[in-house]
N, CA, C and O of each residue as an XYZ file, in Angstrom:
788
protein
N     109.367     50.865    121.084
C     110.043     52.114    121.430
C     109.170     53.299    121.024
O     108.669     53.516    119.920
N     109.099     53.942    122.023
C     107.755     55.285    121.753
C     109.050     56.484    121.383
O     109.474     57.122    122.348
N     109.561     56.724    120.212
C     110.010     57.514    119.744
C     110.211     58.360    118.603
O     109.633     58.024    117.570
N     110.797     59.216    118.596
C     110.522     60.089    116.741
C     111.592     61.160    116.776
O     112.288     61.711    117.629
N     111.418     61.204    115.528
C     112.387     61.971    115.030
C     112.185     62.890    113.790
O     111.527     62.302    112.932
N     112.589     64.299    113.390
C     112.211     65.406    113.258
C     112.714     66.447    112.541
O     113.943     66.393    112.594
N     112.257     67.555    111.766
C     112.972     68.240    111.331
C     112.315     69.556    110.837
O     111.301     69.296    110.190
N     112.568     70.897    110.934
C     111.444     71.371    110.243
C     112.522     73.055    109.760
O     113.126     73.831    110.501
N     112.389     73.053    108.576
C     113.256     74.326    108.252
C     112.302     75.348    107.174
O     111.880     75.063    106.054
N     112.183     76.297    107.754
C     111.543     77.513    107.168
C     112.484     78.395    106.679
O     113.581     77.864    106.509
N     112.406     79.862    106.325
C     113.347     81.434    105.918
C     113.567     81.473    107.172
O     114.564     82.186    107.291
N     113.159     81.060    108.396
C     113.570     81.680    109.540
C     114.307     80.737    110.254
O     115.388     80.907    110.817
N     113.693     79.823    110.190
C     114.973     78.610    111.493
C     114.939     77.521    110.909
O     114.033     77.275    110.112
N     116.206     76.386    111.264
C     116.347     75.317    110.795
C     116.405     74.376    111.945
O     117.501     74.390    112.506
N     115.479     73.520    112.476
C     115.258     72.906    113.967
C     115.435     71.261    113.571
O     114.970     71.065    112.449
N     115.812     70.412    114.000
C     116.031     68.961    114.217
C     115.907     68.298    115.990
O     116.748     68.397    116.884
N     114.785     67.748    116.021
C     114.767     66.914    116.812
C     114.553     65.568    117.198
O     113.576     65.077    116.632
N     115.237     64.701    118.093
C     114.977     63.412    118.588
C     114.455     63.226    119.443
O     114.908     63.863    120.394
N     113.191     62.294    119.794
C     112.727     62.288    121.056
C     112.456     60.716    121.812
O     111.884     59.901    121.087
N     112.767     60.335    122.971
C     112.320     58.877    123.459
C     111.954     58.953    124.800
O     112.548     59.143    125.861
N     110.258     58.653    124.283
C     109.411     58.931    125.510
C     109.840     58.285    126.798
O     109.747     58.847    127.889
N     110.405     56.840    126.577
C     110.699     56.035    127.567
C     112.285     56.467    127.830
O     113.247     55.749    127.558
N     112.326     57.326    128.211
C     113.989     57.547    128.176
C     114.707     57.689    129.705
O     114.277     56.907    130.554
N     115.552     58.440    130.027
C     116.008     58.464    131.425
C     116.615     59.652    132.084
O     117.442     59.767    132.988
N     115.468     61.120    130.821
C     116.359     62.161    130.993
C     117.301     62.904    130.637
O     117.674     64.037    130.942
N     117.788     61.767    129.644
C     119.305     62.580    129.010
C     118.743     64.054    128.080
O     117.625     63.975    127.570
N     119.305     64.957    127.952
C     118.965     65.762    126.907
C     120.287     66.538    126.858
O     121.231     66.512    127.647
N     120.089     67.308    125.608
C     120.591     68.120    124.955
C     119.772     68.830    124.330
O     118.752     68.519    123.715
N     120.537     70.356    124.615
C     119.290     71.302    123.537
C     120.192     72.599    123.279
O     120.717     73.096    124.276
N     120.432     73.220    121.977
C     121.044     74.085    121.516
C     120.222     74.794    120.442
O     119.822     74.465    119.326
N     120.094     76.163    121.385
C     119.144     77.195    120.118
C     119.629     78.158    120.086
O     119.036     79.078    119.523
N     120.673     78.339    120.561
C     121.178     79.796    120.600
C     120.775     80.797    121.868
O     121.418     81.803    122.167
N     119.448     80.270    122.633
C     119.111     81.268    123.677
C     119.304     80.390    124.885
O     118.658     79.367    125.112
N     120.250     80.890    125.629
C     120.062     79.992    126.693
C     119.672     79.393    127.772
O     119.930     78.302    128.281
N     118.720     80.658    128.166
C     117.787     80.584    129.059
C     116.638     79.668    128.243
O     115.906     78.994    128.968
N     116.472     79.609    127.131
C     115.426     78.491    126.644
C     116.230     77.193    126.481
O     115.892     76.199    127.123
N     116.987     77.171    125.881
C     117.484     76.087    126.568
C     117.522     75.387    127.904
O     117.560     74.158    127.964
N     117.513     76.073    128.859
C     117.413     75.504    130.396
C     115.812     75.402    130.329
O     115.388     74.706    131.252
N     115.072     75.774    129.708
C     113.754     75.589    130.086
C     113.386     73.836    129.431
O     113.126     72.735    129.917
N     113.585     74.512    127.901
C     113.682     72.819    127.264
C     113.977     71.628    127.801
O     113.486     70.504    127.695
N     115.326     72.325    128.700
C     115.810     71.163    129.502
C     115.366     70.559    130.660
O     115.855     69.549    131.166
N     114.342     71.259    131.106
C     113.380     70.404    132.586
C     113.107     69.862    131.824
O     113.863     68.905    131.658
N     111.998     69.953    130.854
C     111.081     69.479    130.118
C     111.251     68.077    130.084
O     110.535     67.301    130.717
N     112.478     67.636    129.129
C     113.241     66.225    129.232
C     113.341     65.216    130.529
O     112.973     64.056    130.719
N     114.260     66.571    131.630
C     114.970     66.169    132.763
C     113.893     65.427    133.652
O     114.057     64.273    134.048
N     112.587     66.322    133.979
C     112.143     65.914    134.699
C     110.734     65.514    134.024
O     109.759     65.497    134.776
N     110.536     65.167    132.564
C     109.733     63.991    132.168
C     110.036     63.037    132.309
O     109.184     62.223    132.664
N     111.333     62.629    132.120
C     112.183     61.292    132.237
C     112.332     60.857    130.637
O     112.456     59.659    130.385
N     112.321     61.762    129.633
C     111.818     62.122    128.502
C     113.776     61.977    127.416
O     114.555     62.654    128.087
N     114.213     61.634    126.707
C     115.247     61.438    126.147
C     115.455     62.429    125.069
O     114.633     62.233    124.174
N     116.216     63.383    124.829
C     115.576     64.569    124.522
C     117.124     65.526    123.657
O     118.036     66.167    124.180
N     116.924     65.320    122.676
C     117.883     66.431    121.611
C     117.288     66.845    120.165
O     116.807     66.386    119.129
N     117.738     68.278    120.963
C     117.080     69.857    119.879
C     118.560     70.312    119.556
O     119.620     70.279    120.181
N     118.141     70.778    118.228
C     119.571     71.393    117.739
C     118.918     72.265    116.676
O     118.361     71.949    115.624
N     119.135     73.435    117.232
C     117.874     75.088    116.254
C     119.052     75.966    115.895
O     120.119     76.139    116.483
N     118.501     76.554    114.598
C     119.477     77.965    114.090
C     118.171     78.774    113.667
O     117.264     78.352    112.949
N     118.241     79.664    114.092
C     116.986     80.995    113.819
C     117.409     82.318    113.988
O     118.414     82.602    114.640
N     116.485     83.385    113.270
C     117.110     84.486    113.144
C     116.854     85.316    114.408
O     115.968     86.168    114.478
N     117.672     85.011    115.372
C     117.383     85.779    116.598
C     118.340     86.862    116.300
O     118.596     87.292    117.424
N     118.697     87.227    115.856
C     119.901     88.784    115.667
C     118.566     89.380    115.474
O     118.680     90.417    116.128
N     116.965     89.380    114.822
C     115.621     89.821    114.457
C     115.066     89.920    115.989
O     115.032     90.838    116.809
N     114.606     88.428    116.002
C     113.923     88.638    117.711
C     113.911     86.934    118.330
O     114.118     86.030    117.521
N     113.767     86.750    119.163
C     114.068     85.590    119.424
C     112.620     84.597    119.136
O     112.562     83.442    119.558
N     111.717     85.114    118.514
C     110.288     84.379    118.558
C     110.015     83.166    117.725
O     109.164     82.315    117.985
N     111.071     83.177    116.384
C     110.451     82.137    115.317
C     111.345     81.221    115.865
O     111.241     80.078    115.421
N     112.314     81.448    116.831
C     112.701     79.844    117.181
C     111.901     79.506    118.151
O     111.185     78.510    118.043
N     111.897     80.173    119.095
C     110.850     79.862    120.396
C     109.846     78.830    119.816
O     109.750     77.626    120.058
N     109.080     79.675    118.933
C     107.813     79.088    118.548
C     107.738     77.779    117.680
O     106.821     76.958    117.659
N     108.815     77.774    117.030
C     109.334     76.773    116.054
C     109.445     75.202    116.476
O     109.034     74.111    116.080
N     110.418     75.861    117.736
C     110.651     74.467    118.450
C     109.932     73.929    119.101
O     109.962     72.742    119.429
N     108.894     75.038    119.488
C     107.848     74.151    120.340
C     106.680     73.582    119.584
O     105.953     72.698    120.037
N     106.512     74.284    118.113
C     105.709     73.223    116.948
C     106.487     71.727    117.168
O     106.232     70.744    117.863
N     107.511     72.054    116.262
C     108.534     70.784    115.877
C     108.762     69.461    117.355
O     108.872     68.235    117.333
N     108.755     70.166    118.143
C     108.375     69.211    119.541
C     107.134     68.941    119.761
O     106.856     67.762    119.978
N     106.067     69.942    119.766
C     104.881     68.830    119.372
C     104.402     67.512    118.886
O     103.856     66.488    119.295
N     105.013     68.202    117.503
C     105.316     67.135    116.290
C     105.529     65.613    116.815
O     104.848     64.590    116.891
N     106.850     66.025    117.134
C     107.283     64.843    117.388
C     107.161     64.326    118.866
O     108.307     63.932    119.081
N     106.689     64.179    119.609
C     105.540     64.121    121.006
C     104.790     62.930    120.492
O     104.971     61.715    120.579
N     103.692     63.855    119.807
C     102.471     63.330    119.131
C     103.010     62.194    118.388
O     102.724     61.107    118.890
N     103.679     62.161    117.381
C     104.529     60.647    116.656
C     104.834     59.969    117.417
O     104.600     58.774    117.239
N     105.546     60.439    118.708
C     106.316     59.244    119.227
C     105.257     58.377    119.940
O     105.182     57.152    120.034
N     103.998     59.920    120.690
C     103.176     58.633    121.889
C     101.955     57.856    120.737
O     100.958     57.181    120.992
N     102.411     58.197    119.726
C     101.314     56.704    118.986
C     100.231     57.052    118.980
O      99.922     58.220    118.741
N      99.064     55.758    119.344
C      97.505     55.645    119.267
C      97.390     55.779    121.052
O      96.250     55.814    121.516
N      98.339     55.836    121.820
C      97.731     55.510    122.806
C      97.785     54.651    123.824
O      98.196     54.652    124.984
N      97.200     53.830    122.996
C      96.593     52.581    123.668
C      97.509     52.162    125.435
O      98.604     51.659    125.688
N      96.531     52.612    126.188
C      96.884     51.438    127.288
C      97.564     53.060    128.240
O      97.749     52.864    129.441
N      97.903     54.554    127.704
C      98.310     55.084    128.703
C      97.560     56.173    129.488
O      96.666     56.709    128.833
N      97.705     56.570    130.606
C      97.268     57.304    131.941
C      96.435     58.508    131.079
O      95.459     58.836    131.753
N      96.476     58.959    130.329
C      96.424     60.124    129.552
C      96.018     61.685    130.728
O      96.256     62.759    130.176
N      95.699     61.742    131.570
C      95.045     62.759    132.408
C      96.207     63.232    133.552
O      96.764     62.355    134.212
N      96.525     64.586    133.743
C      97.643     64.749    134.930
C      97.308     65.908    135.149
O      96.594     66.618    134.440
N      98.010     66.265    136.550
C      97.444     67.646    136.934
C      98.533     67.676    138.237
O      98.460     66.712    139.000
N      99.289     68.463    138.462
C     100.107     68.930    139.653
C     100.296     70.010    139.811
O     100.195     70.730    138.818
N     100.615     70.561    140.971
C     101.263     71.753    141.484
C     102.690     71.465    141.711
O     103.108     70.438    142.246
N     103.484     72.537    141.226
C     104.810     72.635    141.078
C     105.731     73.873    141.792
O     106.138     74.748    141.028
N     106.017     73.955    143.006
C     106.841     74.759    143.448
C     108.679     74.928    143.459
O     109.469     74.051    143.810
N     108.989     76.195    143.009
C     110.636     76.833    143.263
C     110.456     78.110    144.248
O     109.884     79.191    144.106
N     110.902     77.751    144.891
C     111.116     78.668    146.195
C     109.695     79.549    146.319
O     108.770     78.774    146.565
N     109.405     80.461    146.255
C     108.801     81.447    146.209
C     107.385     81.071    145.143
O     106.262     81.347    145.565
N     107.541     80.491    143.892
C     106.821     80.271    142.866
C     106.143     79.019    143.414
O     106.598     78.225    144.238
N     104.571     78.997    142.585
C     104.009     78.320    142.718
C     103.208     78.212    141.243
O     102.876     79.311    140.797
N     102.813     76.931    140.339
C     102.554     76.886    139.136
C     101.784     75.491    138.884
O     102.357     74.425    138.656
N     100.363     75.680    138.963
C      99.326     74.399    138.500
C      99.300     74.007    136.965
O      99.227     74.907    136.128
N      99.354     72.815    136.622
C      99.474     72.317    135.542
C      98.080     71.439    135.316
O      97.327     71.052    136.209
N      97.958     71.258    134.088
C      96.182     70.543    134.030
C      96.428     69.923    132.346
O      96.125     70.642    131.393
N      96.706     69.251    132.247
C      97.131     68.355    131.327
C      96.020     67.185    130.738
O      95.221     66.828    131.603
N      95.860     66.572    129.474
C      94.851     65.869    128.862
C      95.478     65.431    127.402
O      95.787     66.379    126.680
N      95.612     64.631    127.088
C      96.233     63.839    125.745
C      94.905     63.812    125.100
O      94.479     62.672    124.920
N      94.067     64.868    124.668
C      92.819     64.618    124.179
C      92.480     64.687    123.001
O      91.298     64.575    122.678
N      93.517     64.898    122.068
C      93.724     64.700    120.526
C      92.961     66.399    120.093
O      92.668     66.823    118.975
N      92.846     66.922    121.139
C      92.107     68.286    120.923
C      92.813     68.991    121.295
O      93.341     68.644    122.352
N      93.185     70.123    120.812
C      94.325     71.139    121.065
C      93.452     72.575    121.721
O      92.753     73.413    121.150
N      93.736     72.460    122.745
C      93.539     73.559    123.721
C      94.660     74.247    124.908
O      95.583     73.652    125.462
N      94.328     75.399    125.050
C      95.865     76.337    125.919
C      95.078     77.142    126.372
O      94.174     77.691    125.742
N      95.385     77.306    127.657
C      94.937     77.779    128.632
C      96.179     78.444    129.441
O      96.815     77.793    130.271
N      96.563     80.239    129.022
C      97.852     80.483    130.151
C      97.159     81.814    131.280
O      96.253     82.624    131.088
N      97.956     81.596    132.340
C      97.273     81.873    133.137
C      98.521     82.761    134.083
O      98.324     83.258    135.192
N      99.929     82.796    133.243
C     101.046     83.018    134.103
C     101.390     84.636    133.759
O     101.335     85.177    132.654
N     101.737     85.197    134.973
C     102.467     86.871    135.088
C     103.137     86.864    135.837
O     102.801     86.955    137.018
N     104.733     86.721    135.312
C     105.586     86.906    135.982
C     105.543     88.472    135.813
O     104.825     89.191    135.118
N     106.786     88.803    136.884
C     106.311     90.521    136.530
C     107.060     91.366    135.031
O     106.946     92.523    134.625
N     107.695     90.389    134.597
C     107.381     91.231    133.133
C     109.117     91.810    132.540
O     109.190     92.515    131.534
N     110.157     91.471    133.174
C     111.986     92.027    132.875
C     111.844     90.903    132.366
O     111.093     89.956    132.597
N     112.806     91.138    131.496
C     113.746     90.099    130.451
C     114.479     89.669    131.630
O     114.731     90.145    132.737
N     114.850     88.091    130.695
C     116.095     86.866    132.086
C     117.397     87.473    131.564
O     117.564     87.502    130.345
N     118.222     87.904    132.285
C     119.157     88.773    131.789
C     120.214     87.014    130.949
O     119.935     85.832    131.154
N     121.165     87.492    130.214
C     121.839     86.204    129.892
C     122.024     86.654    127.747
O     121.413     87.563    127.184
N     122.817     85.873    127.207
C     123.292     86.864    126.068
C     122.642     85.822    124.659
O     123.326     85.006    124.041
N     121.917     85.973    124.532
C     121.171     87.105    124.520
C     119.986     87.331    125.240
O     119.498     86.208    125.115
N     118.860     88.198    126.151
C     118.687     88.299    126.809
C     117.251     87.232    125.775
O     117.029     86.856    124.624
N     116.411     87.138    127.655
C     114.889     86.003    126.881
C     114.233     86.810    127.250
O     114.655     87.372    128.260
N     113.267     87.173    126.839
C     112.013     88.047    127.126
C     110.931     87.005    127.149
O     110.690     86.168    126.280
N     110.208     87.238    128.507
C     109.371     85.746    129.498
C     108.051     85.454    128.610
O     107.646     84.299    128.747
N     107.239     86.325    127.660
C     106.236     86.168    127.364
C     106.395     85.212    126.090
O     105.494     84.507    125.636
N     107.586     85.303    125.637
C     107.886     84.021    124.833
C     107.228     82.643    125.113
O     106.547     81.914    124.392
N     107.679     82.516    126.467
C     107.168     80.827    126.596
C     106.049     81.011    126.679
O     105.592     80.024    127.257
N     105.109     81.836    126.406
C     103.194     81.657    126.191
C     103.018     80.689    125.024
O     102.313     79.708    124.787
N     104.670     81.913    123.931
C     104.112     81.156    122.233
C     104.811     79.582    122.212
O     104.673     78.642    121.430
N     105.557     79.748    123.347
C     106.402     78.345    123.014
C     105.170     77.101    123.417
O     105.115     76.023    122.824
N     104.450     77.410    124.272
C     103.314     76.202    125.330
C     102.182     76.053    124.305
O     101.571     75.000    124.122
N     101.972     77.126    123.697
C     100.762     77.254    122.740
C     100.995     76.392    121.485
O     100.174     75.638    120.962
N     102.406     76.664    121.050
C     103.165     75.850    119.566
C     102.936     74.381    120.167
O     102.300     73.640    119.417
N     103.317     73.867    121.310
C     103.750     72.485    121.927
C     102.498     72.117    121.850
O     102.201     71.424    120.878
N     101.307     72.510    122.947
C     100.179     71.935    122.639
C      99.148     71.855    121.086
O      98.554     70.916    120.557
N      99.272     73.094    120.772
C      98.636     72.902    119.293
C      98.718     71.441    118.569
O      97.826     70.668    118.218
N     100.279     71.362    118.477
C     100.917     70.777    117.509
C     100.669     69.083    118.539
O     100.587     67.948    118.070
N     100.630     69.342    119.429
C     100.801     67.918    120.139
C      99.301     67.099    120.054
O      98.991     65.914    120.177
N      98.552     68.324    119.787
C      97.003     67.917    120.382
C      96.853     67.468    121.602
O      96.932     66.256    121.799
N      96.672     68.127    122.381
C      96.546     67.913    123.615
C      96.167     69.666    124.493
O      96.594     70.786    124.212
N      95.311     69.254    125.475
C      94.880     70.282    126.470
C      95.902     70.494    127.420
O      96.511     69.481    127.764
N      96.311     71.812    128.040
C      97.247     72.334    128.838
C      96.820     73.738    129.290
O      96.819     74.859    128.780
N      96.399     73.109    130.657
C      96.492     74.470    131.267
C      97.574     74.823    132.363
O      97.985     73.973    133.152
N      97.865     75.704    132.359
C      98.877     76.657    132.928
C      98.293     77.833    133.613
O      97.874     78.724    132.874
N      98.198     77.982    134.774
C      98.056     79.039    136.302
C      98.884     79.167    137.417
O      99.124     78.327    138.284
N      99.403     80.609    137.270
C     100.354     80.868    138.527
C      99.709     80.834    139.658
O      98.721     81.549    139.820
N     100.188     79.950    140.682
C      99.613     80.301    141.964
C     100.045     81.263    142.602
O      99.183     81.740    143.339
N     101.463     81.999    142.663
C     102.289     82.691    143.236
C     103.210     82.980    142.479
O     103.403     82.470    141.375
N     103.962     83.954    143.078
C     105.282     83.957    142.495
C     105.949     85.322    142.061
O     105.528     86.041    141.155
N     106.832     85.518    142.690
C     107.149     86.777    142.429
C     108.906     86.987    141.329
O     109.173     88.072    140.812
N     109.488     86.221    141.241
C     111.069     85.745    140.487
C     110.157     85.294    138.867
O     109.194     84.537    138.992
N     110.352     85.558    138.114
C     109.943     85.604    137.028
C     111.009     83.983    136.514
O     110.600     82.999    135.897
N     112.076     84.187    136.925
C     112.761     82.680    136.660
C     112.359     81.582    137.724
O     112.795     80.469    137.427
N     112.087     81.602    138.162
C     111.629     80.562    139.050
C     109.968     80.624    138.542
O     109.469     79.501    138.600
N     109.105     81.583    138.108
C     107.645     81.042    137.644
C     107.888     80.366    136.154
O     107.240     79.458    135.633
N     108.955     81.048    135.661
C     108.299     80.404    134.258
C     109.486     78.944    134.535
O     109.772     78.336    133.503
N     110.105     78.446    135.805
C     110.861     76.886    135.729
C     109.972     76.498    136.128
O     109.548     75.558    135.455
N     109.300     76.778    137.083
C     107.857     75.942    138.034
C     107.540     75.386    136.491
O     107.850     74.276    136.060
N     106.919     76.326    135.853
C     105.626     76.253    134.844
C     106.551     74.857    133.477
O     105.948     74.070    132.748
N     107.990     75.029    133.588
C     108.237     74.081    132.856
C     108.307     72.075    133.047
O     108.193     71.036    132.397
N     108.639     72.729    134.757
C     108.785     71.488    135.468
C     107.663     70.719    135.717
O     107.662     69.488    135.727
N     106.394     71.668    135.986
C     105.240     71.275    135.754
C     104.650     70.493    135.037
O     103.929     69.600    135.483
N     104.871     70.712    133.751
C     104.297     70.443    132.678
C     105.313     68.952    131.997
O     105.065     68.084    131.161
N     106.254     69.198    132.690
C     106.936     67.844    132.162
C     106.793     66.443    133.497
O     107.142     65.274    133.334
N     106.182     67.049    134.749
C     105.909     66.150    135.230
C     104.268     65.651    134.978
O     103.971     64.675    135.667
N     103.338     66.093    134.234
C     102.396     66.130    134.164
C     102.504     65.200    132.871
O     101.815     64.181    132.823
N     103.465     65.579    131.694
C     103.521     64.885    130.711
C     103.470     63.620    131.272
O     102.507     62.855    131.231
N     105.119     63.327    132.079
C     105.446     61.764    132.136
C     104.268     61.002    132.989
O     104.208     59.773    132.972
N     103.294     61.831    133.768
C     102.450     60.734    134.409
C     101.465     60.449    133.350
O     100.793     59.419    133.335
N     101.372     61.666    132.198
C     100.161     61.654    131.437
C     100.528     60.363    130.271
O      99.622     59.598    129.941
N     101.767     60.228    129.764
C     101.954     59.310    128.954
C     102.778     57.342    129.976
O     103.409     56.353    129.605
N     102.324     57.734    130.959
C     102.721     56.541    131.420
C     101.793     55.567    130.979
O     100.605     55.883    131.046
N     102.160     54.181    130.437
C     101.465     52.976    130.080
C     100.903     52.111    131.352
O     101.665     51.302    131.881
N      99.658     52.270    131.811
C      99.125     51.766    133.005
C      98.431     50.366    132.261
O      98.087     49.305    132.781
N      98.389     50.704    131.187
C      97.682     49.024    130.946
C      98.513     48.315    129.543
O      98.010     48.388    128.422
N      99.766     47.673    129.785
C      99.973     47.428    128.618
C      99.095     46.836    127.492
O      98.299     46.258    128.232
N      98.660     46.558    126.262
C      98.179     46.352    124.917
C      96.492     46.519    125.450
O      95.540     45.931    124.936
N      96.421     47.564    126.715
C      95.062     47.633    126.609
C      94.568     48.689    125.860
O      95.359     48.927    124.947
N      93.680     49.370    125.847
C      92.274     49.972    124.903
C      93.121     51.480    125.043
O      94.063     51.705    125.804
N      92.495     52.414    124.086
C      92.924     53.747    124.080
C      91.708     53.903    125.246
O      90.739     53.179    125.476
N      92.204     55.248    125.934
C      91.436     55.663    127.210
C      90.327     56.470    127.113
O      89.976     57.335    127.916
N      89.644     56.052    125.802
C      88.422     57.163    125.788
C      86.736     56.090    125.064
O      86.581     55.155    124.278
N      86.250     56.557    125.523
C      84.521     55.686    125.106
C      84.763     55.613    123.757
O      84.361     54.539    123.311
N      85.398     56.526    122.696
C      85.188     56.842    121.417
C      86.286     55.756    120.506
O      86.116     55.429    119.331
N      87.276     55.376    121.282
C      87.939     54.614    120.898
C      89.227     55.107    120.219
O      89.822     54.328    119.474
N      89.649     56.219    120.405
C      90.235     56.899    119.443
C      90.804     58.186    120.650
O      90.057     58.295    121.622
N      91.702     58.867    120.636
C      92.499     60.071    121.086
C      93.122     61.010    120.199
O      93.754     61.964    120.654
């Protein structure tokens, strides 16, 4: 079972998560913002990814140390759950369209933490209570990959709906995950000359 489990509490937020790579989608996610929440929630939905977050942070301040928090703490536990490796696809890359939006994803399980964002929506808060202000999910993609080790790039192709670029950009990235952690060779070799990811 490629899974993990999580926890991480600072002065600012108190985050718990479960994760099962091989899962079927289910999620749950409660942070208080709910437009991040729906984002969290492709993530799962359409990794195929098994997926519950449960965050308290001081957003009455600003909504950033959870944003950012959760997307460490999901790293985290990413990285725990997919192991050494051994035996999966590690490399993905798609284009992801919602109506109007268009959003390339470039993905690499390379034990090297690199971020690459490339997205401008045009820049209003997602209205909703409390409201999300879009440049958030830069720090949220940046926390996820850091912490995950792994390369992610992110480029808008289009797009003019600021909710529909930054869902492209989530849906993206979770379909990029699930091809990137699919097991193409069971108990075979990690996927790199070096032996190691």
């Amino acid at each position: 079972m490629r899974s993990a489990t999580s926890s991480r509490t600072t002065r600012e937020t108190t985050i718990e998560i479960v994760l099962e790579l091989d899962g079927s989608g289910s999620v749950e996610v409660e942070t208080g913002l709910p437009f991040f929440d729906h984002m969290v929630a492709q993530v799962a939905k359409h990794g195929g990814f098994d997926l519950t977050v449960k965050a308290t942070g001081d957003i009455d301040i600003d909504s950033h140390h959870t944003v950012e928090d959760t997307g460490i703490l999901l790293g985290e536990v990413f990285k725990q759950a997919l192991g050494d490796k051994a035996g999966v696809r590690r490399f993905a890359s798609n284009r992801i369209p919602l109506d109007e939006a268009v959003v390339e994803t470039v993905l690499d399980l390379s034990g090297r933490p690199y971020f690459h964002y490339d997205i401008d929506p045009p820049g209003e808060k997602i209205l909703g209570d409390p409201p999300f202000d879009p440049q958030l999910m830069e720090e949220f993609w940046r926390a996820f990959a850091a912490a995950a080790g792994l390369t992610l790039h992110l480029t808008m192709v289009r797009g003019r709906n600021t909710h529909h670029i930054l869902e492209a950009s989530a849906k993206g990235v979770a379909r990029a995950l699930r091809d990137a952690v699919r097991v193409e060779d069971p108990g075979g070799a990690v996927p790199s000359t070096k032996g190691t990811l």
